[in-house]
N, C-alpha and C positions, 0 to 999 in steps of 0.2 A: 504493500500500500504506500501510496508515497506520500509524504509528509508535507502537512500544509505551508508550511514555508515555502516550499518549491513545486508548486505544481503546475502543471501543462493548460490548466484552465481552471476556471474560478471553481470555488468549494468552499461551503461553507465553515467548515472547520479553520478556515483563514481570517474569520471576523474577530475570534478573540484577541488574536494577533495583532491585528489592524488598528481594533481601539483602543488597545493598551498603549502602541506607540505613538498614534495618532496625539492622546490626551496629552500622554505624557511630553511630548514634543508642544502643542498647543501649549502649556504650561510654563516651559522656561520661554516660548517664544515671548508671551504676556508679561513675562516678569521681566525681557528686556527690554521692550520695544520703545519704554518712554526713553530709555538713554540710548539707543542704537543709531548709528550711521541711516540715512537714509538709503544713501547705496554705499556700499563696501568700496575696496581698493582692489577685492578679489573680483570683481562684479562680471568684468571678461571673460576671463580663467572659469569660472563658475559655470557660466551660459554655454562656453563652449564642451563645457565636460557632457553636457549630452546628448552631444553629435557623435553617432555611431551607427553599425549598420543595423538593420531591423536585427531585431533575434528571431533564430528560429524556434527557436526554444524559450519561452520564458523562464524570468527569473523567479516567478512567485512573488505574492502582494509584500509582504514583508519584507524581499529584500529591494524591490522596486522603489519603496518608500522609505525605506533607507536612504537611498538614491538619493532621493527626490527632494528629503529633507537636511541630509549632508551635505549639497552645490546647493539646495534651491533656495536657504535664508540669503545666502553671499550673489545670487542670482538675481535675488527680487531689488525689486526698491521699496521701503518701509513707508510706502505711500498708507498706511494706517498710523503710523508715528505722530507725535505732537509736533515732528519737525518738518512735515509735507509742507508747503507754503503754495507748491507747483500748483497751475490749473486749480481749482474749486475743488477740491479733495476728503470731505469728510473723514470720519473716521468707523468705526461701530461700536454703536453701544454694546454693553453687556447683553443685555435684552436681548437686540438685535440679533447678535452673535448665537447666544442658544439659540432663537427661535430658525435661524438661518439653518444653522444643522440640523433642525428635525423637520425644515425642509428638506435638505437633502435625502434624512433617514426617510420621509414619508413618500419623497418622491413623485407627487401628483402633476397631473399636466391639468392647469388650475381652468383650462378650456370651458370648460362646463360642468353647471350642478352635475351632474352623473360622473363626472373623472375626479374633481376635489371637490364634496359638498364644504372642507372645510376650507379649502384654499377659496372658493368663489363666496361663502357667506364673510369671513375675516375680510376680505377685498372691499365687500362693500361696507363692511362697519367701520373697517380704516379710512375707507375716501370722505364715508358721512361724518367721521373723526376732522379728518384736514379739510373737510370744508366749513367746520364750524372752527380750527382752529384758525383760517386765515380769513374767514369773515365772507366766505363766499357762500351764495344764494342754496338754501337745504336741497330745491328740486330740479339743482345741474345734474348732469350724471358727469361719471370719473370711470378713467378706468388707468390702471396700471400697466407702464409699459418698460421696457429698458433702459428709459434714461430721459433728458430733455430732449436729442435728438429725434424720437419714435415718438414722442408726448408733443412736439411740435409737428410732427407729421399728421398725427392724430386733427389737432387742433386746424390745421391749416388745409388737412382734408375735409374738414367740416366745413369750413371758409369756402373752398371750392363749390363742394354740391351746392350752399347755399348762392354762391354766384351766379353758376351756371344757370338754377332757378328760377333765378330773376329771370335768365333771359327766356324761361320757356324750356329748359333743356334738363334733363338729369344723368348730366354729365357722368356720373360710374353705370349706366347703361350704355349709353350711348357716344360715349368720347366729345374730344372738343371740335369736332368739325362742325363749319359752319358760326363757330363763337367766335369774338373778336378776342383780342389778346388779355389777359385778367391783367388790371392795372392793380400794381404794391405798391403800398407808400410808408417807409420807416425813417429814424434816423441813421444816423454814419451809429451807432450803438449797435443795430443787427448785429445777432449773434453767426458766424458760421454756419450753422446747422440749421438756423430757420433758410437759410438762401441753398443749401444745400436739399433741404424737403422740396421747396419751391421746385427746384430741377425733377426730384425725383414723380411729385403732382403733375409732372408735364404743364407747370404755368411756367417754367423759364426761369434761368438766373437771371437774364434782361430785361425782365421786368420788371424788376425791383426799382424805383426810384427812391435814392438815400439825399431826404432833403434836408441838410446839416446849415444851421448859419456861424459854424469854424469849426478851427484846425479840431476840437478834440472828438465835433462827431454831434454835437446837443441839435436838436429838430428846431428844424424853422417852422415852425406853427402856421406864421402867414404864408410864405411856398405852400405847404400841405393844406389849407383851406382853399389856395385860387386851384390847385390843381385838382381837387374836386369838386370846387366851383365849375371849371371846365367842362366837368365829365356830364353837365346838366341831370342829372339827374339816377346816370348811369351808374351800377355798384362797384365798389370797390372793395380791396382789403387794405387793412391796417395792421402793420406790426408794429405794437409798441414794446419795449426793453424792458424789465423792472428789473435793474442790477446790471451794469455792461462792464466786460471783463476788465478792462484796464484800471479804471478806478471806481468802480461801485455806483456810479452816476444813472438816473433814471431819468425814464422822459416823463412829459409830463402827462401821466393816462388821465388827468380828469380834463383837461382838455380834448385828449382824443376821443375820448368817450363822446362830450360834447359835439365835436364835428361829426366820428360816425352816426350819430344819431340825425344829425343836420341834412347830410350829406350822403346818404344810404350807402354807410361802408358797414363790413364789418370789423372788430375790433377784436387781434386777436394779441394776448398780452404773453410777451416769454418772461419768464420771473424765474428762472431754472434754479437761483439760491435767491435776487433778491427781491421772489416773495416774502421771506420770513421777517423782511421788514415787518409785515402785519405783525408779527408777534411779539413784538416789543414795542410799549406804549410809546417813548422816547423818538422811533425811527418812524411808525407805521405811518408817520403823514406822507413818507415819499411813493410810498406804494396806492395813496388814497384813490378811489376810484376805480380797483381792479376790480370789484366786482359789479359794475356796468357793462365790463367786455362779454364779446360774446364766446370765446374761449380762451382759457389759460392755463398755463404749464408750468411744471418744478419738478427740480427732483429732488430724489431722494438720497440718493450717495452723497448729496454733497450737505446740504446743514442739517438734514435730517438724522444725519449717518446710521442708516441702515446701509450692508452690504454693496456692492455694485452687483450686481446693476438694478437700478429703481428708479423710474419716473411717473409721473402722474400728470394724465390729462385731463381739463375738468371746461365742459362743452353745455351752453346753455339747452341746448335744442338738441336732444336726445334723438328726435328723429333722425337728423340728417347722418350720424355717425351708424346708424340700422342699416342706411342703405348706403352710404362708401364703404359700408366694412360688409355686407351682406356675404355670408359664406353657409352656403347649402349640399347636404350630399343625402342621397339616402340612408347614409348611417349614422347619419350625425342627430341630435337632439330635433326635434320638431320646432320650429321657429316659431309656432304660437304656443307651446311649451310653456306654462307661469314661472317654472325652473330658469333661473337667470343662463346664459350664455354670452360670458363674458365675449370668449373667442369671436361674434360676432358684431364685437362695435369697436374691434380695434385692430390692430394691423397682426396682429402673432397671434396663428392658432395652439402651435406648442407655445405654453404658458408656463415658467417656473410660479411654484404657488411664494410669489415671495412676499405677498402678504402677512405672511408669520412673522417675518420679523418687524414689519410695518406696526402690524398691530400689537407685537411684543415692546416695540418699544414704547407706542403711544399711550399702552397700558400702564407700562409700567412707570415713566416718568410725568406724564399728564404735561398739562397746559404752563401750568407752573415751573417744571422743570422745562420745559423748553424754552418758555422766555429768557428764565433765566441763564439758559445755557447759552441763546443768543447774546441777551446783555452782558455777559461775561467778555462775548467772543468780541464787540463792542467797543468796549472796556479797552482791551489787549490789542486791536488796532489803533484805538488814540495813542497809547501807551508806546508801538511802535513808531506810532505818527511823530511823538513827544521825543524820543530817542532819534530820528532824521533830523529833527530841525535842531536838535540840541549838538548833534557831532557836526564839524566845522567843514567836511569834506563829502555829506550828501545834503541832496539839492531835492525835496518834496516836491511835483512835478503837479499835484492836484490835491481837492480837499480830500477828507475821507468821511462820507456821508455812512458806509457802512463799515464794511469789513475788509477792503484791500487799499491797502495803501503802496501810492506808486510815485518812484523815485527812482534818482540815481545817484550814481558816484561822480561830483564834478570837485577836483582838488584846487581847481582856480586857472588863469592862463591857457584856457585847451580851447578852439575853437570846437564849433558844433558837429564839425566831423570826425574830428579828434575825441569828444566826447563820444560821439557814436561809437566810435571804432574798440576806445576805452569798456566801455559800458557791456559790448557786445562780450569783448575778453571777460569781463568780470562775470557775464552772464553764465559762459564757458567755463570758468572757475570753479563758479560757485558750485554748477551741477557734479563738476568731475569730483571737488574733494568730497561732498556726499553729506557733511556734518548735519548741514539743513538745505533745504533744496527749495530754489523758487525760479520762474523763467522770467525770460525778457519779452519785451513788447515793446512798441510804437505808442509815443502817448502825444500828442500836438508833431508829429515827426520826430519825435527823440525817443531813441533807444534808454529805455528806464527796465525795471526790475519792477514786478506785483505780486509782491503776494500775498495768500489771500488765507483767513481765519475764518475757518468752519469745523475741525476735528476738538471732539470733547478732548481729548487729552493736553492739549496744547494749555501750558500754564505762563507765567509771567518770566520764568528762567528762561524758555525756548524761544520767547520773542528777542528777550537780552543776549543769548546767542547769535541767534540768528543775525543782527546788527554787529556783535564784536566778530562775526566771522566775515559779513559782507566788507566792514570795513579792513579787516585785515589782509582779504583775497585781493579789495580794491586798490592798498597800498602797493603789496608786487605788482599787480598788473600796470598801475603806474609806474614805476618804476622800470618797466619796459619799455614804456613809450619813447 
């Protein structure tokens, strides 16, 4: 009989194995990760160790994960760390975390009542959770998807059928032949991924008009009234920002609201973190008015910090997403069925039930704990904000309305392409030694550094790192110039 360590195919005799080292690995990971490297110095060396040729032979689960977890800590990036700063990164709650693995253990494809009764009830008691905690209207429907990207697809495919409408047509039957071009109207704020949906919706990247009055990107209000002054009467869509990547700056949706209602647009809001403005008294005024739009998006991995992947689409008109998303087969649930069918209002029919950790963690810390876990995160942006203006050699490039604050390294005497060039090195720095980790960007045309506070673990030492290590990367790299 051959022994579960090494066997030719799976057996269950391999599971006690599996969760013993599993735990026991999860364990010292948690006890290091608030003081870890973001990425190692081995991080190369590490990644390349598991290039080899297929086996013919397995190794068995135990010594696979061996493997897996001897290169794969020095492999990963500790993008769960308090020192992630890169891109909008959350972390995971505790909550979270268990509720995450007994996804895994349960396994359901959350498609329909009949495949998870408990992944598709948890779904919607968590969305009727985040809609009353961000203030938005109890009879939108929501549904979960993998991230802002698929949550604005969601949202922006609801934009569409409702456009096409107007004109008479239903566009997810019948295509856009015959339609004239869907006119978008955002600021220089669009995020990537709503211009990248836009492509994938077949309305075009070109069509996007980014009406900015300056360099950093803020909407010109009057541009976007005469241009759908223009359209007489004809519909359009609105992408408004809540939270744009560089510096946390929002447009302004009560105004947009205002015109879409004017000017028969729809108004579709991306908030991917900063929606959570609503949840702190102090901030919620810059996000005031999202819930006039007529869909809006966030996720989840980044301030929520449940797992990756989590987003959440949340769409006034429940019809319209019935029939962009309509998916029928003879073996599938009945579509007049009272049994919910999540899989048919949104873009994935295989569904991870990740609801479980959504509503593990909502349960578990409530309304309360999340404000405060925002006001905190708040807190430790001024904090870093306080720490730029106070060192003599970085230069704060913008306010900090929420949670990133963006800046560079200007030591004095550099012209502005010299700063670039500077700024871009130090960007390259920072990444490679790993301590703490945050990217560069374009802020008014200058190359600055953002990063950005949403991970529960991040405390007031990780900020004060993070600054004594920018500025000391910033010193060598000047020093090359």
């Amino acid at each position: 009989m051959t022994e579960a360590g090494n066997t030719p195919f799976p057996v269950r005799e391999e599971l006690p194995h599996v969760l013993d080292l599993v735990v026991r690995e999860a364990r010292q990971y948690l006890s290091e990760v608030d003081h870890r490297p973001v990425l190692t110095q081995r991080v190369e060396e590490a990644s390349q160790a598991f290039w080899a040729p297929f086996p013919e032979r397995g190794t068995g689960a135990a010594a696979a994960l061996v493997k897996l977890i001897r290169e794969g800590k020095d492999a990963s990036a500790t993008t769960s760390g308090p020192r992630c700063f890169h891109f909008v990164i959350g972390g995971v709650t505790p909550a979270a975390l268990g509720a995450d693995w007994l996804a895994t253990l349960l396994d359901q494809p959350a498609y329909a009542w009949i495949s998870s009764p408990l992944g598709v009830h948890l779904e919607l008691v968590a969305l009727s959770w985040l809609k009353d905690l961000f203030g938005l209207p109890p009879e939108w429907v929501g549904i979960m998807t993998t991230g802002a990207s698929m949550a604005n697809f969601v949202g922006l495919a609801a934009a569409r059928q409702w456009w096409a409408e107007q004109h008479g047509v239903d566009v997810s039957e019948e295509g856009f032949r015959g339609l004239p071009r869907v006119p978008v109207f955002t600021s220089g704020h669009v995020h990537a991924s709503a211009i990248k949906v836009l492509s994938l919706l077949g309305v075009g990247r070109s069509s996007v008009a980014k009406l900015t009055r300056d360099d950093a990107g803020r909407l010109d209000v009057e541009a976007l009234e005469a241009a759908l002054r223009d359209l007489n009467g004809a519909p359009a869509i609105i992408i408004g920002n809540a939270g744009e990547v560089n510096a946390g700056d929002f447009d302004p949706i009560e105004q947009l609201a205002d015109l879409a209602g004017e000017y028969n647009a729809w108004l579709h809001v991306d908030g991917a973190f900063g929606l959570f403005a609503r949840v702190a008294p102090r901030v919620a005024h810059l996000a005031a008015g999202v819930e006039r739009a007529d869909s809006v998006i966030v996720d989840g991995h980044k301030w929520l910090n449940v797992p990756y992947d989590c987003g959440f689409a949340f769409v006034r008109d429940a019809e319209l997403l019935g029939k962009a998303f309509a998916y029928t087969a003879d073996y599938l649930p009945d579509p007049d069925d009272p049994r919910p069918t999540l899989g048919s209002i949104g873009p994935e029919s295989s569904r991870r039930a990740r609801a479980l950790s959504v509503w593990a963690t909502l349960q578990a810390y409530g309304r309360k704990g999340y404000r405060e876990m925002v006001e905190g995160h708040l807190d430790l942006a001024q904090r870093l904000a306080d720490l730029v203006d106070q060192a003599p050699e970085l230069e704060r490039l913008a306010d900090v309305p929420l949670n990133i604050v963006c800046f560079r390294y200007n030591p004095g005497g550099l012209s502005e392409e010299e700063l670039d060039d500077l700024n871009e090195r130090l960007g390259d720095a920072v990444l490679r030694d790993g301590r703490v980790f945050a990217g560069t960007t374009r802020y008014e045309g200058k190359v600055a550094l953002r990063p950005a506070i949403v991970n529960w673990r991040t405390r007031p030492e990780d900020i004060d790192l993070f600054v004594d290590v920018v500025r000391e990367l910033g010193a060598a790299a000047a020093e090359q110039s």
